[in-house]
VEXDREN-2710 file (C-alpha; in Angstrom, 1 decimal):
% VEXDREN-2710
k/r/px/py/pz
1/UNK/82.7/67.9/131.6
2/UNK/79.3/69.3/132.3
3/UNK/76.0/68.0/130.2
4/UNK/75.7/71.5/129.4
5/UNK/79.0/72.5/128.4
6/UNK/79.3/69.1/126.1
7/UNK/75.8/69.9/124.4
8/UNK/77.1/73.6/123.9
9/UNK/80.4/71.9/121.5
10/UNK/78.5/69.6/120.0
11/UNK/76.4/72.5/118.8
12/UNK/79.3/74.0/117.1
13/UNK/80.9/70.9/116.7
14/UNK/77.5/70.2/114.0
15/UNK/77.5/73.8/112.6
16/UNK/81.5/73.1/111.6
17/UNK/80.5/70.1/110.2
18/UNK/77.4/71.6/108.3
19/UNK/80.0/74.4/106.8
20/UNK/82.3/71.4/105.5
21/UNK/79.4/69.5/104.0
22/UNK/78.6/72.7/102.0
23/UNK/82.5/73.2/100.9
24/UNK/83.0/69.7/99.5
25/UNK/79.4/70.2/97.7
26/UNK/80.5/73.5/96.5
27/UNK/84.1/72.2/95.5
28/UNK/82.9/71.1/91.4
29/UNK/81.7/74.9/90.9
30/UNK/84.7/76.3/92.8
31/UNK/86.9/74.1/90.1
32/UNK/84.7/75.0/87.1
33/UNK/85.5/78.8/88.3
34/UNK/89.2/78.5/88.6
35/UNK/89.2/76.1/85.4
36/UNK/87.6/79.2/83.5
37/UNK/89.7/82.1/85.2
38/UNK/92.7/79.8/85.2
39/UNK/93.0/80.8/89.1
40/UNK/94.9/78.0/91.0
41/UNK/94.3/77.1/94.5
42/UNK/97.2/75.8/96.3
43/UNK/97.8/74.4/99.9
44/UNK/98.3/77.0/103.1
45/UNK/101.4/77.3/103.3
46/UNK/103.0/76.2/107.0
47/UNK/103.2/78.8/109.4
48/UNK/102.7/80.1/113.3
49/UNK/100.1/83.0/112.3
50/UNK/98.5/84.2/109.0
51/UNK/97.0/87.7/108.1
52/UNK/93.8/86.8/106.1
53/UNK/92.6/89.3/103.4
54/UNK/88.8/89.2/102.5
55/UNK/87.4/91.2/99.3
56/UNK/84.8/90.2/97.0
57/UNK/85.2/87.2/94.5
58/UNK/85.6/89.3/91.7
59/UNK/88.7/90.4/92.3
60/UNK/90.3/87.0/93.1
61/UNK/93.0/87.5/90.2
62/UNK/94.1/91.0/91.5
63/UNK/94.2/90.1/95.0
64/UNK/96.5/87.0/93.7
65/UNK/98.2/89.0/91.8
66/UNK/99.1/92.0/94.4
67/UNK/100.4/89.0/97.0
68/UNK/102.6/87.1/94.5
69/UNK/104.5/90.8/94.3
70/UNK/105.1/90.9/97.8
71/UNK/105.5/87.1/98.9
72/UNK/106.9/84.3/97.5
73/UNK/104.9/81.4/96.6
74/UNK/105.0/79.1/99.6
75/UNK/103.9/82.3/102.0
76/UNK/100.6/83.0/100.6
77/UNK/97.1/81.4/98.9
78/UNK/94.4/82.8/97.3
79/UNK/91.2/80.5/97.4
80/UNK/87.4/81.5/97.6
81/UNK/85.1/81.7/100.8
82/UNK/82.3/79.0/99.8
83/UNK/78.9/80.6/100.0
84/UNK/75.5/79.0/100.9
85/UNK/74.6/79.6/97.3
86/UNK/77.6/78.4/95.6
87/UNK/77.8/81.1/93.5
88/UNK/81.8/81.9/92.9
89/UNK/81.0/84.8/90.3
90/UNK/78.1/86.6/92.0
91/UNK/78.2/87.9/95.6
92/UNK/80.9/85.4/96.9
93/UNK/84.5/86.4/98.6
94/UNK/88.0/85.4/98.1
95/UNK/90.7/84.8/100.9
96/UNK/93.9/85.5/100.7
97/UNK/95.9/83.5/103.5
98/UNK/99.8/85.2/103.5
99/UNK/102.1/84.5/106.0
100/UNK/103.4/87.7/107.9
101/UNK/103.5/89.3/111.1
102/UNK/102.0/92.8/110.7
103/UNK/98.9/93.5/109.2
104/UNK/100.0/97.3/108.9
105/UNK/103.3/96.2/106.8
106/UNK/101.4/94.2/104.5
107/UNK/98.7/96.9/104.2
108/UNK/101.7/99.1/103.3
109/UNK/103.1/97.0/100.8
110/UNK/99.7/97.0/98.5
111/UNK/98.9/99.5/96.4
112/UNK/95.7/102.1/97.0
113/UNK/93.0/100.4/95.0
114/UNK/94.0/96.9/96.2
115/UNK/92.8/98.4/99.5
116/UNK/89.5/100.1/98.0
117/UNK/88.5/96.3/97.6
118/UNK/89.4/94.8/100.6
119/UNK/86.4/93.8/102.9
120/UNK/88.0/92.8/106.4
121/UNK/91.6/92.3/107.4
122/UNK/91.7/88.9/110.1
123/UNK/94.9/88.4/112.2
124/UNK/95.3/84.7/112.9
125/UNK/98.1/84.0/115.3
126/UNK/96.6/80.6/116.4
127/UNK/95.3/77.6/114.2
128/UNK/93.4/74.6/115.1
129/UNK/91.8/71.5/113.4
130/UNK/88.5/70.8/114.9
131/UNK/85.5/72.9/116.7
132/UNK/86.2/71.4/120.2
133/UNK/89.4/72.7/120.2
134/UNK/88.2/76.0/118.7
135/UNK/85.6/76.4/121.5
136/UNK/88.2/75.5/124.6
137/UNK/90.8/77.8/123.2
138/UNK/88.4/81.0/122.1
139/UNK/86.8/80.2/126.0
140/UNK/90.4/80.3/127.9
141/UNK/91.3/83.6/125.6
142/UNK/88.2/84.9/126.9
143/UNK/89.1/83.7/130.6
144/UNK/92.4/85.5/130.1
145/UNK/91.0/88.7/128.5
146/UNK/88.3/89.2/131.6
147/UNK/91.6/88.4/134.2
148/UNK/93.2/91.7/132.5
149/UNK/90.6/93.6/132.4
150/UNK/90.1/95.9/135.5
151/UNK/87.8/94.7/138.4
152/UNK/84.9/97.1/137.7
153/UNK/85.3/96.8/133.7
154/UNK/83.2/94.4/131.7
155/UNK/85.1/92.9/128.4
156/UNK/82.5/93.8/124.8
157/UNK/83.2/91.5/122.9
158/UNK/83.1/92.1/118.9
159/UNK/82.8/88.4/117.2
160/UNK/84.5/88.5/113.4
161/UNK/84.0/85.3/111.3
162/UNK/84.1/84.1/108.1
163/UNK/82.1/82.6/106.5
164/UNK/79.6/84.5/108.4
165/UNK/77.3/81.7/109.2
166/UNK/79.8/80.9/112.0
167/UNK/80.0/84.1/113.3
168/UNK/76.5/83.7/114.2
169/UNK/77.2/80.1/115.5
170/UNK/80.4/81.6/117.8
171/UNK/77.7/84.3/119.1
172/UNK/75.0/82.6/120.2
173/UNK/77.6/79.8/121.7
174/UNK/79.7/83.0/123.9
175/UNK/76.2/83.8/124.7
176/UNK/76.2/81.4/126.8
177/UNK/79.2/79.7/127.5
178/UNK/81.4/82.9/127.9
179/UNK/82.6/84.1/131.7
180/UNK/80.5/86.6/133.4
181/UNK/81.7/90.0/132.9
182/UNK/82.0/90.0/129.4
183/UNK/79.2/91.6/126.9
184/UNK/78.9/90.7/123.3
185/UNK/78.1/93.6/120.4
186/UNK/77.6/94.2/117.0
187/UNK/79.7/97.3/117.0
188/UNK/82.6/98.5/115.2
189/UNK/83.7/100.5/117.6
190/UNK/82.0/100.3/121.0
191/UNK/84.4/96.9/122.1
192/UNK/86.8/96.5/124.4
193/UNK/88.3/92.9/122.5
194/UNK/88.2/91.7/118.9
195/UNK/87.4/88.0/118.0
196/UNK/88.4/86.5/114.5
197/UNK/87.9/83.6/112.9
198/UNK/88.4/82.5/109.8
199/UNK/87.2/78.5/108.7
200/UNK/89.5/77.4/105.3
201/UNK/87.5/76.0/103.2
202/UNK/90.1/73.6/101.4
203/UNK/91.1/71.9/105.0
204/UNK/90.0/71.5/108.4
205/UNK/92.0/74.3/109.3
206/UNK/90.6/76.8/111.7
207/UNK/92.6/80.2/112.1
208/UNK/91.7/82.3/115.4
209/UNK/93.0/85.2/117.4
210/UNK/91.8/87.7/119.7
211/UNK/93.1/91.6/119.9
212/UNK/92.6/94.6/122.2
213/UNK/90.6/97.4/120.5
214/UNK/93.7/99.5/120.5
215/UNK/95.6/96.7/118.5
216/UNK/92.3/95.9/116.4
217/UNK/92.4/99.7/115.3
218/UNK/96.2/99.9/114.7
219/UNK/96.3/97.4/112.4
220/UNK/93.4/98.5/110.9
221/UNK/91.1/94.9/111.4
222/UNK/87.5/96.8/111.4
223/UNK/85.9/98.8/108.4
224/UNK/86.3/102.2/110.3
225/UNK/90.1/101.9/110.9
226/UNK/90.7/99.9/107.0
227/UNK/88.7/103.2/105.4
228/UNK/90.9/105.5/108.1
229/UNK/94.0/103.5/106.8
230/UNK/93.3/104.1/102.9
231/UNK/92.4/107.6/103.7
232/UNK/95.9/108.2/105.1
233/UNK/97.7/106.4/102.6
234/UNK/95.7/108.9/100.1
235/UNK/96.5/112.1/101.8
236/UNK/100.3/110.7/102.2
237/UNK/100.6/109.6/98.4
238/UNK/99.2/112.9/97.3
239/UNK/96.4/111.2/95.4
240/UNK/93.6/112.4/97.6
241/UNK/92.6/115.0/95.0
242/UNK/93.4/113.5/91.4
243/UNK/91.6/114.5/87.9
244/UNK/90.4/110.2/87.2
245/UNK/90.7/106.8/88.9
246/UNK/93.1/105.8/86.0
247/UNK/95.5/107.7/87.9
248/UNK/95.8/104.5/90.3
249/UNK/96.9/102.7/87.2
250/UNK/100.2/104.5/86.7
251/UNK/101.0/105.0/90.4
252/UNK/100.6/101.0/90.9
253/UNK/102.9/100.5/88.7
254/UNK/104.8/103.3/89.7
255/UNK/105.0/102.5/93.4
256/UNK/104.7/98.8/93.3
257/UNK/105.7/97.4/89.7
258/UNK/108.6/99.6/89.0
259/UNK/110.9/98.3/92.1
260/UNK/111.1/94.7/91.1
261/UNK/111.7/95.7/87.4
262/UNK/114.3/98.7/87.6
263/UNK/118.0/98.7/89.0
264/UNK/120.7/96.4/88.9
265/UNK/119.3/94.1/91.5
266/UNK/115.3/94.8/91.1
267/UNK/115.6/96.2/94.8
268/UNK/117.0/99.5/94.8
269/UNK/114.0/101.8/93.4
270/UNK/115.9/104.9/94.4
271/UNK/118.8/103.6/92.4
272/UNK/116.5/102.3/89.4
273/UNK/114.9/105.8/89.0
274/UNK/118.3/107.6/89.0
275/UNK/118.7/104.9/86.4
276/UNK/116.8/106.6/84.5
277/UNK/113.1/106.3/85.3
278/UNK/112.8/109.5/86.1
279/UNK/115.4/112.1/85.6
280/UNK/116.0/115.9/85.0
281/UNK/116.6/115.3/81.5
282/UNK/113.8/112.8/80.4
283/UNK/110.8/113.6/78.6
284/UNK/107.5/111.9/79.2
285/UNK/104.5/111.5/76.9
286/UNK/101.3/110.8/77.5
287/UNK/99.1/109.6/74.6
288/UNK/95.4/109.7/75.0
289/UNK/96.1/112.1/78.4
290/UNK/92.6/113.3/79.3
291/UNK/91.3/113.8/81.5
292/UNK/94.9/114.0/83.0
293/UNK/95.5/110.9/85.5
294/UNK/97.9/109.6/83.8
295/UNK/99.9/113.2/83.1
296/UNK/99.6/114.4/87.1
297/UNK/101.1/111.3/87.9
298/UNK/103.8/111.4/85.8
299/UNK/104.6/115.5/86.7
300/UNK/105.1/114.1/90.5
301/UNK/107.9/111.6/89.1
302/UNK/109.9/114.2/88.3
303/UNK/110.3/114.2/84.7
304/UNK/111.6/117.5/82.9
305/UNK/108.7/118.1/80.6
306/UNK/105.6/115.7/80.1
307/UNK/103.5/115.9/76.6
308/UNK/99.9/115.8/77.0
309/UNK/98.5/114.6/74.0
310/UNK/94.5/114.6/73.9
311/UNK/92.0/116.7/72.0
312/UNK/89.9/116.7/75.3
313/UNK/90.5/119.1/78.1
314/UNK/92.8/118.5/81.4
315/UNK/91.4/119.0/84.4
316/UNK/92.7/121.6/86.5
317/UNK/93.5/119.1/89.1
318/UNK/96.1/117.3/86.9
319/UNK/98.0/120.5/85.8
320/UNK/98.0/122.2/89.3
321/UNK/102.1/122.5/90.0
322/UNK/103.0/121.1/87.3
323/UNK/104.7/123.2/85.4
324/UNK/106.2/120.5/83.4
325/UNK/103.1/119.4/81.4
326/UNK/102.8/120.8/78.0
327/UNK/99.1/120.0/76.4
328/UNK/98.9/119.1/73.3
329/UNK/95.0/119.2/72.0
330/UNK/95.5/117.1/68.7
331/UNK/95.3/113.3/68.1
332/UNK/98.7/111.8/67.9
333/UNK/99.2/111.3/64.3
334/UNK/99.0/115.1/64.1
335/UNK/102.2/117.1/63.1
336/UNK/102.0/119.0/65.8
337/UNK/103.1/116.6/68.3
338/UNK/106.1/115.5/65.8
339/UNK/107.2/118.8/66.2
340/UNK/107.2/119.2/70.0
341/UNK/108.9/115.6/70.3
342/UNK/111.4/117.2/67.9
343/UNK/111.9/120.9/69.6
344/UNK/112.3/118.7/72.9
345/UNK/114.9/117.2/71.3
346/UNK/116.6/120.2/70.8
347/UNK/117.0/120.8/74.7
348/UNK/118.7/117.2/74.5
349/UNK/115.2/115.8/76.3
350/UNK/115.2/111.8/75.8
351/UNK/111.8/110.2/75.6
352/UNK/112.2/107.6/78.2
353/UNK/108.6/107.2/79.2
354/UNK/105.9/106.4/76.7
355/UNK/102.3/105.7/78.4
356/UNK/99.0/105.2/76.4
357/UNK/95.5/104.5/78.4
358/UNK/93.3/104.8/74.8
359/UNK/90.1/103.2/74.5
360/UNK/91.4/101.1/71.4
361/UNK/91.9/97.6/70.7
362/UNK/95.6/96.7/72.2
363/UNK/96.9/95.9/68.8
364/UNK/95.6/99.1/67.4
365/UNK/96.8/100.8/70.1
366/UNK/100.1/99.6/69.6
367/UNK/100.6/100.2/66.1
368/UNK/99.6/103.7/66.3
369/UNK/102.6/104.2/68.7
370/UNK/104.6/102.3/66.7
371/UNK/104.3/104.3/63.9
372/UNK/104.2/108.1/65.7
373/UNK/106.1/107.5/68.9
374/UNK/108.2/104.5/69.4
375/UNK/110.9/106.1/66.4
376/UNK/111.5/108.7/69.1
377/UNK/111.7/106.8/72.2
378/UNK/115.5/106.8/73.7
379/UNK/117.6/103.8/72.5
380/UNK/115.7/102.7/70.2
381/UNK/117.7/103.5/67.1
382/UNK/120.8/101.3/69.2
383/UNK/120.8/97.7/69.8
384/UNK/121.7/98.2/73.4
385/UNK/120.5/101.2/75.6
386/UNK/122.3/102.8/77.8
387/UNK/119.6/103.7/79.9
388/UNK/116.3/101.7/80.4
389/UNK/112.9/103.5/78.7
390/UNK/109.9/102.5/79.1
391/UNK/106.3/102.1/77.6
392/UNK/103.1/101.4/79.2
393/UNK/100.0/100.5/77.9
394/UNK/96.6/99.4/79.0
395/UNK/95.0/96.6/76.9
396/UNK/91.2/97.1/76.6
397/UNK/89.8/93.7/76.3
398/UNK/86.2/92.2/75.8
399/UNK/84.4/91.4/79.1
400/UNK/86.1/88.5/80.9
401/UNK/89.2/88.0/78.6
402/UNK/90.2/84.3/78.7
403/UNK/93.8/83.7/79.0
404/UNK/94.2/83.1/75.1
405/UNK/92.5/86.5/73.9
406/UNK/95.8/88.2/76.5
407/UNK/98.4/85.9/75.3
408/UNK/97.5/86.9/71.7
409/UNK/97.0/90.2/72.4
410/UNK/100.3/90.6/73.9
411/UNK/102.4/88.5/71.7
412/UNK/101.0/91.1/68.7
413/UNK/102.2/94.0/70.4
414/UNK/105.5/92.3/71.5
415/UNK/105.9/91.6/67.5
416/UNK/105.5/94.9/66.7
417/UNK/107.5/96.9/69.2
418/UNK/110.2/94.1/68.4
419/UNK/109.9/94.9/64.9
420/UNK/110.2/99.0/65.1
421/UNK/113.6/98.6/67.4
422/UNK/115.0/96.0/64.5
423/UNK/114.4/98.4/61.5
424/UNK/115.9/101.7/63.6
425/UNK/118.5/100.1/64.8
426/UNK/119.4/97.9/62.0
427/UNK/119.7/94.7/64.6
428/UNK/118.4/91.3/64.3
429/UNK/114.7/91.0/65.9
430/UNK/114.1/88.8/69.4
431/UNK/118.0/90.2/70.3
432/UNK/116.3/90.3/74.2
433/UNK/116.7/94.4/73.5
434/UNK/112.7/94.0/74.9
435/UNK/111.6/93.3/78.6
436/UNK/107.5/92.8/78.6
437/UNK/105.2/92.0/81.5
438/UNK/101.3/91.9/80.9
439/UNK/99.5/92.7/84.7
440/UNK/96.1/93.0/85.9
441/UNK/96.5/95.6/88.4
442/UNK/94.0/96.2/91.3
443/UNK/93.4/99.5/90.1
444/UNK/92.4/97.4/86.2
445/UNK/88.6/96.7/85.7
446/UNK/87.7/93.1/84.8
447/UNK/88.3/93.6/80.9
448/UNK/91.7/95.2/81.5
449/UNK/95.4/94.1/81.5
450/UNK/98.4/96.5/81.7
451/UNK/101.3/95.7/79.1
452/UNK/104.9/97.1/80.4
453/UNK/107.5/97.3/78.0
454/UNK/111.6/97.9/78.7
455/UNK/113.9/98.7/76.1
456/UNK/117.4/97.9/77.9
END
């Protein structure tokens, strides 16, 4: 081995060691963090290549969240990126390590707003456990990219690293050590090659792989092909033009939630909607509706008729095509909306979708439903439905909600929709009539949970 070649690894060989030094110092805080948030960190689970999803440290619970729907829980980890600072609340990142072997099918499989947060997408075919090995192996990748590439053309090389202390450390080391004919640059776009790597900050782990730009822009690895990627999925979903974010609230749940919670074997969405999700002879209601999110998404299911019910205006934007949505302008104990529930009735429309995204405490919340919607819901008067309805509701909480403010919350309103199904139906309370699922959705902020009820 040359002198200069063995000074050049024991370089990086120091700056991985540095990075460690800082993770085990950082490793009290990081457990203080997931102590508070109750966010658990377990081992990377064994595989041949990881897809690793960055976004920023806030959203640590969502990003856990939106990969425990899709994976199962030896195929992904959620821990956080240590920082120089050690801050885990302010300015740091969380990684989310999942086993797969597409970035584009995972991107696929989260929902809109999970993707507003993410930061980079690393593709990680190859692993190793020290910096020597990460320098010989990033160096023949290199060797092999330049013996592709034409005669005359150069290989730009685009360095990706987290945390981003190494990526310096990996440039200033290819600087050097890297085979003539290859270029380095800071672009997004002006590279012929992507290099990622990504340290894990709980082991010695070291995840690497290198991509062509047509592959790095496919499965959307840079900003300018992620933001191209959610703009798609925007203009595909029909949700480029919608009246309020809280319109990526329902269609989470809509798109995401819904298929593991409705048909016989939690698979078949098609099969769960037919169910009765969403058929021509439902009714939806939409309680607290402006400025119409919630309605416009509920037109696109498909139901028959949808009741607006807010005091405040729609915005044109929810109501365009959507000849289905009926607004009602009066709070919801108003008499007016007993009587369209009732004249709906008439035309043998079921109220199988109740959704409320008020600005009330949860309990509140749920009481007033209790009390002026939840006696009309379909099924609730039997102690067995025949078809599954369904109410959704967003719990506003106070900043930062520990665990025990949720539980409570959600125990209260599981106590009180429990209750309302007893007395109409005349059946013993807890009979399992009641499905509920409390979520924090990407599309939540930090003080909100979504509560999902099922009456089966």
């Amino acid at each position: 081995m040359e002198p200069e070649d063995k000074t050049q690894r024991t370089r990086l060989g120091l700056v991985m060691n540095g990075l460690y030094e800082r993770f085990q110092q950082s490793q009290r805080k990081v457990r203080q963090y997931e102590k508070k948030y109750e966010i658990s960190t377990r081992c990377i689970p064994h595989a041949s290549q990881f897809i690793v999803l960055m976004m920023g440290g806030a959203h640590a619970e969502r990003l856990s969240s939106a990969l425990a729907r899709i994976f199962s829980s030896n195929e992904y980890t959620v821990c956080h990126a240590s920082t120089q600072n050690c801050d885990m609340e302010n300015g740091s990142s969380v990684l989310g390590f999942a086993a797969a072997e597409s970035v584009v099918w995972l991107l696929e499989k989260l929902s809109v707003e999970c993707m507003r947060c993410l930061d980079r997408v690393f593709f990680c075919p190859y692993t190793c456990n020290d910096p020597q090995t990460l320098c010989k192996k990033v160096l023949d990748l290199l060797q092999q990219a330049k013996n592709s590439a034409a005669e005359n053309n150069a290989v730009v090389l685009k360095v990706q690293a987290s945390p981003s202390s190494l990526e310096q450390s990996l440039i200033d080391l290819l600087g050097e050590a890297a085979p003539s004919n290859i270029e380095l640059t800071p672009s997004e776009t002006k590279f012929t090659h992507l290099l990622q790597v990504v340290a894990n900050p709980y082991s010695s782990h070291i995840h690497y792989g290198l991509t062509t730009r047509g592959i790095a822009m496919e499965e959307c690895l840079t900003r300018p092909a992620l933001m191209q990627g959610l703009k798609c999925r925007l203009h595909i979903s029909g949700s480029s033009s919608v009246p309020c974010r809280a319109f990526f609230k329902l269609s989470e749940v809509v798109d995401t939630i819904f298929p593991s919670l409705v048909g016989s074997n939690g698979a078949n969405y098609a099969e769960g909607v037919r169910a009765g999700l969403a058929r021509g002879d439902c009714l939806a209601m939409d309680v607290g509706a402006s400025p119409g999110g919630w309605t416009q998404k509920l037109a696109h299911m498909g139901y028959k008729q949808v009741l607006a019910v807010d005091p405040g205006h729609l915005d044109e934007t929810a109501t365009q095509g959507g000849d289905c949505i009926i607004h009602l302008p009066f709070v919801v104990q108003a008499g007016e909306v007993r009587q369209a529930i009732l004249e709906a009735r008439k035309l043998d429309l079921r109220l199988r979708m109740l959704v409320c995204d008020v600005n009330f405490e949860p309990q509140e919340a749920a009481r007033v439903l209790a009390e002026h919607c939840l006696p009309y819901l379909d099924g609730i008067d039997e102690c067995s439905a025949q078809c599954p309805s369904y109410v959704i509701l967003t719990f506003k909480m106070l900043k930062h909600p520990q665990p025990r403010h949720i539980e409570a919350a959600e125990t209260a309103c599981r106590q009180i929709f429990e209750e309302v199904h007893s007395k109409a139906s005349g059946c013993p309370a807890r009979t399992g009539a009641w499905s509920f699922s409390t979520l924090h959705l990407s599309a939540n902020s930090t003080n909100e949970r979504t509560f999902i009820a099922k009456l089966h």
